[in-house]
Structures are given as structure tokens and as C-alpha cells.
C-alpha positions as CSV (number, residue, x, y, z in Angstrom):
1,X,119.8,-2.9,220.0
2,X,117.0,-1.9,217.7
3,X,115.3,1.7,218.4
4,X,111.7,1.4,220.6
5,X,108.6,2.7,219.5
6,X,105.9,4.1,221.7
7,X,104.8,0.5,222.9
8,X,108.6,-0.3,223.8
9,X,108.9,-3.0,220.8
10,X,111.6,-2.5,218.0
11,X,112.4,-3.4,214.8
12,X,115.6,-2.7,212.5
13,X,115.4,-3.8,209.1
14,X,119.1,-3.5,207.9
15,X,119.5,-5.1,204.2
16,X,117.2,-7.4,202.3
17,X,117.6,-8.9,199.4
18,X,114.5,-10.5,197.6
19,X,111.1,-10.9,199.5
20,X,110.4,-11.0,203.1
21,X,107.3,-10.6,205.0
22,X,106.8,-9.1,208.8
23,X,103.9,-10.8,211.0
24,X,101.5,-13.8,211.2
25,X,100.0,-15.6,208.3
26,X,102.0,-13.9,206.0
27,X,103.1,-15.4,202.1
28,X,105.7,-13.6,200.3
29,X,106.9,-14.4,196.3
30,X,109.2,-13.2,195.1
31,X,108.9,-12.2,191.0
32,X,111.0,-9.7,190.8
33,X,114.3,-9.1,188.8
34,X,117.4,-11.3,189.6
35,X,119.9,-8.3,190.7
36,X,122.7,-10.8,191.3
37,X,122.8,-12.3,188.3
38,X,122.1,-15.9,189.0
39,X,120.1,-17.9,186.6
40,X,116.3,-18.1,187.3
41,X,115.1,-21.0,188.8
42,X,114.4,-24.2,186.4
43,X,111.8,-26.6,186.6
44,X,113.1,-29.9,186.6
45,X,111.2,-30.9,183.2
46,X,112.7,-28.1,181.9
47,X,116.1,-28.6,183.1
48,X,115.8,-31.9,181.5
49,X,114.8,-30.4,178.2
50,X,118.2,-27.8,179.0
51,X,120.7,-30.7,178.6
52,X,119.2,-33.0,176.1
53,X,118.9,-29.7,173.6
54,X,122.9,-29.2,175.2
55,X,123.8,-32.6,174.3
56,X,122.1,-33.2,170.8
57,X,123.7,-29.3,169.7
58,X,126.8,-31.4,170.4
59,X,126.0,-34.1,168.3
60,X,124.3,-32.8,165.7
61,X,127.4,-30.2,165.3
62,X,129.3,-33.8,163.8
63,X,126.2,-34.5,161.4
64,X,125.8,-33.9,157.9
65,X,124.6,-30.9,157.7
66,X,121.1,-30.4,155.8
67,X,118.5,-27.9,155.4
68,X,117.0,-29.8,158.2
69,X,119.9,-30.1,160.3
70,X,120.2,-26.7,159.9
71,X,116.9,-25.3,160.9
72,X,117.0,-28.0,164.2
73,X,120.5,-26.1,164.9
74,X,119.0,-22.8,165.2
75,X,115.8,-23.7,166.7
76,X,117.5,-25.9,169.9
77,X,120.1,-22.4,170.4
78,X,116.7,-20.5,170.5
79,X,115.4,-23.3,173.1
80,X,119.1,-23.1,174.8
81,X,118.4,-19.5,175.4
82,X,115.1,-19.1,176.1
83,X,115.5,-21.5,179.0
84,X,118.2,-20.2,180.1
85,X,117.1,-16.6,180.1
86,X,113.9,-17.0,181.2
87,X,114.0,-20.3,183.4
88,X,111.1,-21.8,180.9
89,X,110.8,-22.5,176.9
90,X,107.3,-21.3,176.1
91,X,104.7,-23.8,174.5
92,X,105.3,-22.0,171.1
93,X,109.1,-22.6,171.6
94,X,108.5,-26.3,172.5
95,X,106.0,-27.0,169.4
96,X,108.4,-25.5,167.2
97,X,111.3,-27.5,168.7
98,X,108.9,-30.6,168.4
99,X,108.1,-29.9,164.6
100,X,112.2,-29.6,164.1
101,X,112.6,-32.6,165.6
102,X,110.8,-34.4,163.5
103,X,111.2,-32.9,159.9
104,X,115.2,-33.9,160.9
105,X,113.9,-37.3,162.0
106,X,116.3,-39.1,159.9
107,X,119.2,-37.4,161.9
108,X,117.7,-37.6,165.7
109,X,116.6,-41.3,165.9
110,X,120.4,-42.0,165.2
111,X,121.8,-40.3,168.4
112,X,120.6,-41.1,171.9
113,X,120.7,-37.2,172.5
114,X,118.0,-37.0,169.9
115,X,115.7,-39.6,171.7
116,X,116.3,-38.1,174.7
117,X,115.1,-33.9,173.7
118,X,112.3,-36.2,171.9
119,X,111.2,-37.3,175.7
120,X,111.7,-34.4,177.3
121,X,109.5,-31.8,174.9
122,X,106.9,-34.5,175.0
123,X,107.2,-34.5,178.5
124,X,106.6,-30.7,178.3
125,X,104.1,-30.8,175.8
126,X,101.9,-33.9,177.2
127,X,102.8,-36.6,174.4
């Protein structure tokens, strides 16, 4: 039983882990560093952008390679990690991404995977 205080109501707080709030109206967030290690929380526009950048890496790893290939290589691993480190790719990120995209045009409109991280940074990006 949890120790009384001087009114003869107790509490025990034990372990917590994350956020947690005590009383009426309260709102807790929780911001804070992931101790456990799990991956932080994705947006589901984001996640879509997550496996269309997986997927085209894929593809574009059986592509001629070009200067252009090359530089839309690096910049979806940046995007692979940013997302995945931070839960988000920045709008920065994204407009770089978007400008990769499109100098290796020739290379993405042949593979659905390209089409499809097309979609999902306009999505991001409104357009």
C-alpha cells in the first residue's frame, strides 16, 4: 500500500518512463530523448517519402551510373538518414532531394520508384 500523507491520501510513483502527468486537466508531451533506442515517431508523409527514397536507392544502384546518378545517390542516403534519425527530412533536405530528382530526370521517370519519391517530396513540399 502506498505511504499516507497528513490528509490520509497516498501516492507511490515507482518507475516512469517518458511523460506522465498527476491531476485534472492536465497535457503532458513528451520531447525528450528516446533512451530505449527506438526510432522516433514518423509522420506518415514522411514515412512514405522513407520507402520510396528505400526503393529508388535500390534501383538506381542497377543504373548507369552518371554524375547525376551520382549526386541523387548521395543526396536520398542523406534523406534515408535524416528521416530516420530525426523522424522528419527538413524542407532544405526535401528541396535539395527535389532539385536531384530532377537534374537525374532522365534516370527517375524510367523506374516506378522514381515516380513514386517524385509524389511523395511534392507531397511534402506542396506541389
Amino acid at each position: 500500500m502506498a505511504p499516507s500523507d497528513a490528509s490520509g491520501k497516498g501516492i507511490h510513483i515507482g518507475s516512469v518512463q517518458g511523460a506522465f502527468a498527476i491531476g485534472d486537466h492536465n497535457k503532458v508531451t513528451h520531447t525528450g530523448s528516446n533512451v530505449q533506442g527506438a526510432a522516433p515517431a514518423v509522420d506518415p508523409a514522411q514515412e512514405a517519402l522513407l520507402q520510396a527514397v528505400r526503393a529508388l536507392r535500390e534501383d538506381l544502384g542497377r543504373a548507369v551510373e552518371t554524375p547525376e546518378v551520382r549526386a541523387l545517390t548521395a543526396e536520398l542516403a542523406d534523406t534515408e538518414g535524416e528521416i530516420t534519425g530525426s523522424g522528419a527530412a527538413a524542407p532544405g533536405r526535401l528541396a535539395r532531394l527535389r532539385t536531384a530528382l530532377s537534374d537525374a530526370g532522365a534516370v527517375v521517370s524510367l523506374l516506378s520508384s522514381g515516380a513514386a519519391a517524385v509524389q511523395a517530396v511534392g507531397a511534402l513540399l506542396g506541389g
